[in-house]
C-alpha positions as CSV (number, residue, x, y, z in Angstrom):
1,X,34.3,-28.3,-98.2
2,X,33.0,-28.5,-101.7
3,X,32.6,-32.6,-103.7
4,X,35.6,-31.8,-105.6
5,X,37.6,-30.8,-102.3
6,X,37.1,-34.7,-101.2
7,X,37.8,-36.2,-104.4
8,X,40.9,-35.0,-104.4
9,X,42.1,-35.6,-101.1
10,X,40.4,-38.9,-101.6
11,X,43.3,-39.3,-104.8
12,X,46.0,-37.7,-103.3
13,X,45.3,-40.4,-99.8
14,X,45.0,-43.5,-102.8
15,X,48.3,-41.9,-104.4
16,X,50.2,-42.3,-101.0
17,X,49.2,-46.0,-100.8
18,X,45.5,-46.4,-99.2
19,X,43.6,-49.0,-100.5
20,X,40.1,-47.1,-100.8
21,X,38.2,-49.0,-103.2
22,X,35.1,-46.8,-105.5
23,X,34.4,-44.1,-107.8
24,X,33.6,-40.6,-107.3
25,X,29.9,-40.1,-107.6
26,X,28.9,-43.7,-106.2
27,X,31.0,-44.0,-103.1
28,X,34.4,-44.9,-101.4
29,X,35.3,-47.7,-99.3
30,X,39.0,-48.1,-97.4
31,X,40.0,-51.8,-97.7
32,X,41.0,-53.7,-93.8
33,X,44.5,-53.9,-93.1
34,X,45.4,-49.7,-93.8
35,X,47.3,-48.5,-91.1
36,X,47.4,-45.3,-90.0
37,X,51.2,-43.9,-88.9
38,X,50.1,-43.0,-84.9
39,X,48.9,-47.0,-84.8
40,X,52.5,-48.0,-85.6
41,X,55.3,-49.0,-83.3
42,X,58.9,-50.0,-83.5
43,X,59.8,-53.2,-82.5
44,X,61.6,-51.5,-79.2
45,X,58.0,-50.3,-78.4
46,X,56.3,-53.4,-79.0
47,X,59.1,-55.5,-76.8
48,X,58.0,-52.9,-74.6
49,X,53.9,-53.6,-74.4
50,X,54.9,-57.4,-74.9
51,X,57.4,-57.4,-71.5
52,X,55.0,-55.0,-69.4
53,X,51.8,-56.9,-70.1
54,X,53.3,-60.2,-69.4
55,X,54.4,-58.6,-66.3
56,X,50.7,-57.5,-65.7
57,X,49.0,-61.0,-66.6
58,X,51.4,-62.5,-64.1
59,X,51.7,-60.5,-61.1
60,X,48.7,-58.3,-60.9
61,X,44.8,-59.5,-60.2
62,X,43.3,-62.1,-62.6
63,X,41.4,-59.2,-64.1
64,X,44.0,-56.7,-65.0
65,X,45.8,-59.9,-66.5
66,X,43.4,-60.7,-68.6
67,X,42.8,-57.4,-69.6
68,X,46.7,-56.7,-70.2
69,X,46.5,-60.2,-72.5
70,X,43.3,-58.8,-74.2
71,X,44.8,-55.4,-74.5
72,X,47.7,-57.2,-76.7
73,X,45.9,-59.6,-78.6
74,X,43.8,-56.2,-79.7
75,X,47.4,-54.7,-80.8
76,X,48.7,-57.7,-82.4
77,X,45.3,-57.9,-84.4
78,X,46.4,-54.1,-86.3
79,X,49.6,-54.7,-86.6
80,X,51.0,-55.8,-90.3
81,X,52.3,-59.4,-90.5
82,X,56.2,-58.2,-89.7
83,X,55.6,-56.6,-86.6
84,X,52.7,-58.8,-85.3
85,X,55.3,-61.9,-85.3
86,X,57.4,-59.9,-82.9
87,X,54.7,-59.9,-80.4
88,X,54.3,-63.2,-80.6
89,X,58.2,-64.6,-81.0
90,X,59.2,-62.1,-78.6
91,X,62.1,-63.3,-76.0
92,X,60.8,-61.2,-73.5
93,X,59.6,-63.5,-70.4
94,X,58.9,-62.9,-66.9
95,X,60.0,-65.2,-64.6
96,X,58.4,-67.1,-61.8
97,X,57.4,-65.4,-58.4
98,X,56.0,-65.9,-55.3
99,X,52.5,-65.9,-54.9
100,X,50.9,-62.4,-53.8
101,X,49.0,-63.0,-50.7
102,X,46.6,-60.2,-51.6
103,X,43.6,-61.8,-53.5
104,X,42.8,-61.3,-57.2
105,X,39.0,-60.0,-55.8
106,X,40.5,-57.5,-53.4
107,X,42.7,-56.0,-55.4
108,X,40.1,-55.3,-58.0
109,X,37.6,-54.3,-55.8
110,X,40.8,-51.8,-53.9
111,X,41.2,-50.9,-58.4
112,X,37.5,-49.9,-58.1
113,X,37.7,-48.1,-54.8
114,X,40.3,-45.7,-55.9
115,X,38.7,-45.2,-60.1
116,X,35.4,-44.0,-58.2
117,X,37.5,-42.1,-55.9
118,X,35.2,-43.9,-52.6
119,X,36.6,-44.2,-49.2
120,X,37.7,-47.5,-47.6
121,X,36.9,-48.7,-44.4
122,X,40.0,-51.2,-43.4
123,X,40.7,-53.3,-40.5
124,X,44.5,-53.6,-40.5
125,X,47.4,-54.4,-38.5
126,X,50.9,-53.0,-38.8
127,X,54.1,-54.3,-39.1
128,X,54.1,-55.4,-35.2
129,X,50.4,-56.9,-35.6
130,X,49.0,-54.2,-33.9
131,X,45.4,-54.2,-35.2
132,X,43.8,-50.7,-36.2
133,X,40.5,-49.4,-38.2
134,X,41.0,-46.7,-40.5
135,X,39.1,-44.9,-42.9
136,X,41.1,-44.1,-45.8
137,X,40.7,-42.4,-49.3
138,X,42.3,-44.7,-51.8
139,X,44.7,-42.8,-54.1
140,X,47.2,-45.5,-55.7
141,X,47.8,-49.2,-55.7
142,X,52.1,-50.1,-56.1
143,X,52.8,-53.3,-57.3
144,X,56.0,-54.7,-55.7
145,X,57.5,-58.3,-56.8
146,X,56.2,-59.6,-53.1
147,X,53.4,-56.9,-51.9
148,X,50.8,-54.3,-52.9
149,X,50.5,-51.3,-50.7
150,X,47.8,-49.2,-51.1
151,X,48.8,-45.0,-51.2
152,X,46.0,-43.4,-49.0
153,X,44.8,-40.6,-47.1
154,X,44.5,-41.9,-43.6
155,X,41.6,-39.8,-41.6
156,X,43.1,-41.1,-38.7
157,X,46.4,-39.4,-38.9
158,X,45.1,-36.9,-40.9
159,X,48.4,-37.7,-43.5
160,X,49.0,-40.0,-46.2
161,X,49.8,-43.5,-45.5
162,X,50.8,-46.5,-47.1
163,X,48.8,-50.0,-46.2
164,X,50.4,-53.3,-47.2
165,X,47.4,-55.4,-48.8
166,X,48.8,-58.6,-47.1
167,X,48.2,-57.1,-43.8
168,X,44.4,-56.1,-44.0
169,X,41.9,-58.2,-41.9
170,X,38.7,-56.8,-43.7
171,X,38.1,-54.2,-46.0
172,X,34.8,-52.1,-46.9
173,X,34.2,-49.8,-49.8
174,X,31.7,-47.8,-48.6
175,X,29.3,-45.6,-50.5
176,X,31.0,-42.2,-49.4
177,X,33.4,-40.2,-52.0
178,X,36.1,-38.5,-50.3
179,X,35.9,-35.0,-50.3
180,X,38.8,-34.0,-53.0
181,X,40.0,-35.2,-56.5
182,X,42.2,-38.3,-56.0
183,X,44.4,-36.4,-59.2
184,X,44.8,-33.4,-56.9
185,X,45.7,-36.3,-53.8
186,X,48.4,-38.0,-56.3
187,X,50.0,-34.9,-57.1
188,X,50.2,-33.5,-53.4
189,X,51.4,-37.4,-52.2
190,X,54.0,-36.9,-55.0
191,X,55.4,-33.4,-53.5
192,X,55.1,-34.6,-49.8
193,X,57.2,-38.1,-50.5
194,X,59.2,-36.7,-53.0
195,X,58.3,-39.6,-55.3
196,X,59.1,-38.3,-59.3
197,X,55.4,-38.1,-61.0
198,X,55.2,-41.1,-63.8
């Protein structure tokens, strides 16, 4: 690409509205605030991140809430003036709920258990209280309004299984990875449970 290939896109980009600054031959500088199209949303979309990270900051663990309010505040800050204010007069609210019973520390330490793809030593009962030990490989966390379950492979049963959170005595992450990719695990739990891939 040749110095008078760039000036002129440079001209044709300042003819289209950017607000680059500078002179060919001393340098170019694109002023703050220019938005490029893929960073823009329509207000559907933003009532969209607006309602599901409120959801997040409310019902998940104290550090995937902060991270979902962080995660907005760091879209609102790009936004132009217009749509910012929609983010922040949005009448989008989540209402109150019952606390989870999980912990915020478990859950995040369950969060990193499945991202490094580790297997979990749990001592859990079921539904009639009968107490168990399982190793499991952690492949998803779903967030109900009044549970978490965790989606594993139980070596026990050699099958996947679903753990309520609530219902685990003790839990251990322990330094083992489980032998396959948890993507490959999702996608085979998907098939088996007939569960629509999101």
């Amino acid at each position: 690409m040749s110095l008078r290939t760039v000036y002129r896109d440079i001209e044709t980009l300042k003819a289209q509205g950017a607000p680059i600054d500078g002179e060919a031959g001393l340098g170019y500088v694109l002023r703050p605030g220019f938005m490029l199209p893929p960073l823009m949303f329509s207000e559907e979309e933003i009532e969209a991140l607006v309602l599901g990270s409120r959801w997040v900051s409310e019902r998940a663990d104290g550090l995937l809430g902060m991270a979902a309010r962080n995660v907005l505040a760091k879209i609102g800050a790009v936004l132009p003036k217009d749509l910012k204010a929609s983010i922040e007069a949005s009448g989008l609210l989540i209402g109150p709920g019952e606390p989870i019973q999980a912990g915020h520390g478990e859950l995040a330490e369950i969060r990193q258990a499945i991202r490094s793809e580790r297997k979990l030593q749990i001592a859990y009962a079921d539904e009639n209280g009968v107490p168990t030990e399982r190793i499991v490989w952690p492949i998803a966390l779903a967030f109900y309004d009044r549970v978490r379950v965790l989606v594993a492979w139980c070596e026990l049963r050699a099958d996947y299984r679903h753990f309520r959170i609530d219902r685990f005595a003790s839990f251990e992450c322990k330094a083992e990875r489980y032998p396959r990719r948890r993507s490959r695990l999702l996608k085979e739990w998907h098939e088996v449970q007939g569960v629509p891939e999101q």
